[in-house]
C-alpha positions as CSV (number, residue, x, y, z in Angstrom):
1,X,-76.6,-76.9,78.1
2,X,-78.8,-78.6,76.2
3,X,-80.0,-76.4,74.5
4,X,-76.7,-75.1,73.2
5,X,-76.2,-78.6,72.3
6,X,-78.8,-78.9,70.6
7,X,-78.0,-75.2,68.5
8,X,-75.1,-77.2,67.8
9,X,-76.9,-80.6,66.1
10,X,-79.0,-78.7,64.4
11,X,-76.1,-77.3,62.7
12,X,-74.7,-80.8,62.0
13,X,-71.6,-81.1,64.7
14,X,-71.4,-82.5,68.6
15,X,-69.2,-81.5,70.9
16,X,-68.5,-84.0,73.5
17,X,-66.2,-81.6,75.2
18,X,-69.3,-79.6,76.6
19,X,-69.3,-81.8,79.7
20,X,-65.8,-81.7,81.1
21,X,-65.9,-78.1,80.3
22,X,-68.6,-77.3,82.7
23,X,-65.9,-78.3,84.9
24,X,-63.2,-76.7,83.7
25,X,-64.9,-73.1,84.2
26,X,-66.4,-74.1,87.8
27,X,-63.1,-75.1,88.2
28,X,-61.5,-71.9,86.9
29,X,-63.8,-69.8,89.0
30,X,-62.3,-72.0,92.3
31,X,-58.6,-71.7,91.8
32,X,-58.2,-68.0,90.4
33,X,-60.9,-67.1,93.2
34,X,-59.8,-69.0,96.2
35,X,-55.6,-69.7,94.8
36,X,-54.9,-66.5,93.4
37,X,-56.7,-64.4,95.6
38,X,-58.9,-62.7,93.5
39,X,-62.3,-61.4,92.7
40,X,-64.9,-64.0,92.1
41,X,-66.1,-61.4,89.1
42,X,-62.9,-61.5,87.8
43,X,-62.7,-65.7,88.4
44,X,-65.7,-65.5,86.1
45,X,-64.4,-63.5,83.6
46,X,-61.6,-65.7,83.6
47,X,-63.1,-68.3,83.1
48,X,-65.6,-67.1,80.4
49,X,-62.3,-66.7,78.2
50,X,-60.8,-69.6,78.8
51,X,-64.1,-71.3,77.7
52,X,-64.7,-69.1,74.4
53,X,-60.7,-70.1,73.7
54,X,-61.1,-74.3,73.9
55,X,-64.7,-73.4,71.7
56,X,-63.1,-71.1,69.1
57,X,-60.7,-74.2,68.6
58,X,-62.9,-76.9,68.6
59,X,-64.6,-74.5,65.7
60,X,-61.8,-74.0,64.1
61,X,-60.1,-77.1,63.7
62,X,-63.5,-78.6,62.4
63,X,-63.5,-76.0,59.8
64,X,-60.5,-76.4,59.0
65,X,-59.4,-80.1,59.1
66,X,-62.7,-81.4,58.0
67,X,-62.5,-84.0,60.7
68,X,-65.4,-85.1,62.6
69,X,-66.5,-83.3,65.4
70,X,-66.9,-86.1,67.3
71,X,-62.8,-86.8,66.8
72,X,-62.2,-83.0,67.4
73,X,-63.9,-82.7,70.7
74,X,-63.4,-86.4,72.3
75,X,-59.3,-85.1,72.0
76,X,-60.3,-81.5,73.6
77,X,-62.3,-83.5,76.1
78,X,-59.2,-86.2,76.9
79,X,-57.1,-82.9,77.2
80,X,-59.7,-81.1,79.4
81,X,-60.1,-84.3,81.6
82,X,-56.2,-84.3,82.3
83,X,-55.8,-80.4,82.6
84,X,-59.0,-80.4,85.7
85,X,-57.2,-83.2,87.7
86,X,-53.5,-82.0,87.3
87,X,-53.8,-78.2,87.7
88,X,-56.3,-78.5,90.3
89,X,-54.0,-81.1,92.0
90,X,-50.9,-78.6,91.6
91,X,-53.0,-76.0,93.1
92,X,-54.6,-76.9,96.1
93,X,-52.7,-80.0,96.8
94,X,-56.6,-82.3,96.3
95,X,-58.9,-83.1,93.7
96,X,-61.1,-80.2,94.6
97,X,-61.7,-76.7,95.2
98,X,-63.2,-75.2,98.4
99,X,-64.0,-72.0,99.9
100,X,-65.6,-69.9,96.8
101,X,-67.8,-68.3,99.4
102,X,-64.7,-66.5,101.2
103,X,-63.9,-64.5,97.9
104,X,-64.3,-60.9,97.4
105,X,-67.9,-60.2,95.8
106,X,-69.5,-63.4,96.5
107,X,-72.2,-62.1,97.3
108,X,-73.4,-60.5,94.3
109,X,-72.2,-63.6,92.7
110,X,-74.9,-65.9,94.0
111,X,-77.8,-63.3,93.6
112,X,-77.2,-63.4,89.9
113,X,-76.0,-66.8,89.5
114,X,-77.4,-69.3,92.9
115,X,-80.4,-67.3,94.7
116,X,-84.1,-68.3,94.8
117,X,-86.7,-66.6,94.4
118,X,-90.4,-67.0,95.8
119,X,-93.3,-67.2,93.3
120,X,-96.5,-68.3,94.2
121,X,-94.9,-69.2,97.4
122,X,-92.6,-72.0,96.3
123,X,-88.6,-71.4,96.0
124,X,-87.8,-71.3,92.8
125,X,-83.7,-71.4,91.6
126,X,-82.3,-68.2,89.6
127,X,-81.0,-70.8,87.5
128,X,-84.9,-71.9,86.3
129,X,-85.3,-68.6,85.1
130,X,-81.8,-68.4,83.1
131,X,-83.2,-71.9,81.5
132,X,-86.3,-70.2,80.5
133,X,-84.4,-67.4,79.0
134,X,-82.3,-68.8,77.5
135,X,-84.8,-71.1,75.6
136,X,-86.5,-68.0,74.7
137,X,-83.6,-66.6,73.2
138,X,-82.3,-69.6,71.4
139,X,-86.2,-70.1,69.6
140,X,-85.6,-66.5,68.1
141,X,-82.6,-67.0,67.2
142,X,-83.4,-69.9,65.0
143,X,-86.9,-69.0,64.2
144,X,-86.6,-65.3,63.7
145,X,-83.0,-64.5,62.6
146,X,-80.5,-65.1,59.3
147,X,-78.1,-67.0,61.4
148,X,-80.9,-69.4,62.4
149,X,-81.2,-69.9,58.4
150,X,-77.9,-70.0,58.4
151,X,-77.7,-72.9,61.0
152,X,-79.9,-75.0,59.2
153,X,-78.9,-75.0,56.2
154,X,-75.4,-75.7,57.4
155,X,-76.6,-78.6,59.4
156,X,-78.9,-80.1,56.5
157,X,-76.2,-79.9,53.9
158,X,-73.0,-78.0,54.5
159,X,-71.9,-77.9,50.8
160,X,-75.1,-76.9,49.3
161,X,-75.0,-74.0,52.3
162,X,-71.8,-72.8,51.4
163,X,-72.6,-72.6,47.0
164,X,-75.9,-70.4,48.3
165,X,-73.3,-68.1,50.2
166,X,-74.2,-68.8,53.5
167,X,-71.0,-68.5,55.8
168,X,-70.3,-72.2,56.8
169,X,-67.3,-72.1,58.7
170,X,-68.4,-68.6,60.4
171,X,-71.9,-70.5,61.9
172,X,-69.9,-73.6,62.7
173,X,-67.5,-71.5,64.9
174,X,-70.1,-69.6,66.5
175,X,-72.0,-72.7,67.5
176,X,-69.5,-73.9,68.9
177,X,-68.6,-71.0,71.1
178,X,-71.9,-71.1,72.2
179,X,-72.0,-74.3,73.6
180,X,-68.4,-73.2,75.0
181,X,-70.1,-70.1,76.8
182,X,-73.3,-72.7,78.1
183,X,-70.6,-74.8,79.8
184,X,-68.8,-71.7,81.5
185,X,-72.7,-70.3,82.7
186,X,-73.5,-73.7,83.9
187,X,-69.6,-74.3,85.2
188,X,-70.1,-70.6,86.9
189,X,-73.4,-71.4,88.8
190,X,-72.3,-74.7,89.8
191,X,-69.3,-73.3,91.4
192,X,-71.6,-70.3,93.2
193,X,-74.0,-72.2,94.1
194,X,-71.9,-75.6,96.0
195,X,-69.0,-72.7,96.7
196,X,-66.9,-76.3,96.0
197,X,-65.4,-78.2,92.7
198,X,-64.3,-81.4,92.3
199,X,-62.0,-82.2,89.3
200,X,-64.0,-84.7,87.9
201,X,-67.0,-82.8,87.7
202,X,-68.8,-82.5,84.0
203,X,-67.8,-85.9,83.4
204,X,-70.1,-87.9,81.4
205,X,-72.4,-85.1,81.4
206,X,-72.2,-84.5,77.8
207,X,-73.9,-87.8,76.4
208,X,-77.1,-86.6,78.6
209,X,-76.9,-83.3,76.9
210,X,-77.0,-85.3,73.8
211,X,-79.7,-87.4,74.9
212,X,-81.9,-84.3,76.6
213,X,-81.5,-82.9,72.6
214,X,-82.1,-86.0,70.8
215,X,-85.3,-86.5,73.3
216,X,-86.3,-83.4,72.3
217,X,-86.7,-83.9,68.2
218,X,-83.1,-83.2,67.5
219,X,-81.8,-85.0,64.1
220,X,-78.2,-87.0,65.0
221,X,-77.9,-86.4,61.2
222,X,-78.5,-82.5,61.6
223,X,-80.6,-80.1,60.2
224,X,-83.8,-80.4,62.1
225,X,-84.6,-79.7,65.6
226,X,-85.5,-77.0,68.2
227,X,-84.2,-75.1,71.3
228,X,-87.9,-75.8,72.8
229,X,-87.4,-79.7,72.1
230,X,-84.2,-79.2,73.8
231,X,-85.8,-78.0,77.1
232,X,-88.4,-80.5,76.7
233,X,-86.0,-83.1,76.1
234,X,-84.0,-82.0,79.5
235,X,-87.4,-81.9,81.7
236,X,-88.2,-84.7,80.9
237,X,-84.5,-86.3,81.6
238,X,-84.7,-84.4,85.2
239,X,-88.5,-85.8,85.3
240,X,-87.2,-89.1,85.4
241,X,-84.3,-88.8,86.8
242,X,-85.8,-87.8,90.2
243,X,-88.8,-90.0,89.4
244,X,-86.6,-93.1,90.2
245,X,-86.2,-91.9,93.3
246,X,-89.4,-90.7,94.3
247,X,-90.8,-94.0,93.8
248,X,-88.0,-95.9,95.6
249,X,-86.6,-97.9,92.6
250,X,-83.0,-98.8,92.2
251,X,-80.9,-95.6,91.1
252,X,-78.1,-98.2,89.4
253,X,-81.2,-98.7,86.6
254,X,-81.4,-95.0,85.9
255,X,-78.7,-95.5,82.8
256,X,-80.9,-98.4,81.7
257,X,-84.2,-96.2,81.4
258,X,-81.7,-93.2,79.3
259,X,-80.7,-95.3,76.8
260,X,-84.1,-96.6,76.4
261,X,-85.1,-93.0,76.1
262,X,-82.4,-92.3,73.9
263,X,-83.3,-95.2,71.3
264,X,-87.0,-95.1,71.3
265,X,-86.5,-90.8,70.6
266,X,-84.4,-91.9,67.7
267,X,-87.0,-94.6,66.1
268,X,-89.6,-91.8,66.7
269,X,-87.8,-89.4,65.1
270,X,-86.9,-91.4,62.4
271,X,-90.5,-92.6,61.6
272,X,-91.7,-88.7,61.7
273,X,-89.1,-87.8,59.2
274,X,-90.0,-90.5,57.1
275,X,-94.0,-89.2,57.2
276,X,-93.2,-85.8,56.9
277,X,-91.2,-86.8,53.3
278,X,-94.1,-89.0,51.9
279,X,-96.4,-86.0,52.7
280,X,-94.0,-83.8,50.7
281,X,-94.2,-86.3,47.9
């Protein structure tokens, strides 16, 4: 996720609807599965449209209204929030969804989405590999490719982008429905892999996506950044998030130590830009 958050940035936009939305697909994947009595593949395939729809709007109406991301996706994730407690609640009856592993091609579900694999003897999550490719893919995509141009230029000065012909509105939706297709993959393997949902999962999970990005050198203003920062950014979030465990400090302080991350990435970030343009000078 955070590195299709941090796609996103770059391009000048947030989308704070990235967390809940993780939910809403795991979600998805429960009750069509488990309520409706159908194939987990075609849970997920569910699920996967009903995330590109809520992105594809988020995209639009930001293109379109010219209102602030931020305003955009804090209503989609108000909306999200109440649709995950209420239709999980009509439902099942609870706030959560249970028996994923009873549905019809489980199985094959969790070798592409939950299983470990040994290398070098240690167990190592599907879902580390994904990360990896994914970051792979993202870099290239940025790096190597027009649309990585494109997302750029839209992030470091929309107007200017759009007088040099570069499709504004046509990136901005596309980001967007890539963070929407990160939530459903991350929404789909949680679901595999605990085979149970609650309704309030994804909540809050968006600001760390944020933070993971901004960690790794991405620019609140957009314009600048990196799906390799991104990945950095997240490992070393994880890093200290189990790291406060491991050495038997008080979990409560955990949200103390991210916003210190969180600032002092900013200031950095800050003061390299401000190098990098008296070098230019």
């Amino acid at each position: 996720m955070a590195v299709a958050v941090a796609l996103l940035m770059i391009g000048g936009h947030f989308d704070l609807s990235a967390g809940v939305m993780t939910g809403t697909t795991a979600l998805t994947v429960g009750i069509v599965a488990t309520e409706l009595h159908q194939s987990i593949w075609v849970a997920i395939a569910v699920a996967l449209v009903l995330a590109l729809a809520v992105g594809f709007l988020n995209g639009w109406l930001v293109t379109r209204t010219g209102l602030p991301s931020f305003i955009i996706t804090l209503g989609t994730f108000l909306m999200l929030q109440g649709l995950n407690l209420g239709l999980t609640k009509l439902f099942t009856g609870t706030v959560s969804v249970g028996g994923i592993a009873s549905a019809p091609g489980y199985g094959a579900a969790e070798m592409v989405f939950a299983s470990r694999l040994n290398i070098g003897g240690a167990a190592i999550r599907a879902a580390v590999l994904w990360w990896v490719l994914f970051t792979v893919l993202a870099s290239y995509v940025l790096l190597r490719t027009r649309f990585g141009n494109w997302v750029f230029a839209t992030g470091g000065d929309d107007v200017a982008a759009r007088n040099v012909g570069v499709p504004a509105r046509r990136t901005t939706i596309t980001l967007f429905l890539t963070t929407a297709t990160a939530a459903w993959f991350v929404g789909t393997t949680l679901a595999v892999r605990l085979t149970s949902v609650q309704a309030n999962t994804g909540t809050g999970q968006e600001l760390i996506y944020i933070v993971a990005a901004v960690i790794g050198g991405c620019l609140l203003t957009g314009g600048f950044g990196s799906a390799v920062g991104a990945s950095l950014g997240a490992l070393i979030f994880g890093m200290t998030q189990l790291g406060i465990v491991y050495l038997n400090w008080d979990a409560d302080w955990f949200y103390f130590f991210l916003g210190a991350m969180l600032l002092l990435a900013v200031l950095a970030n800050r003061l390299v830009r401000r190098y990098a343009e008296a070098a230019r000078r």
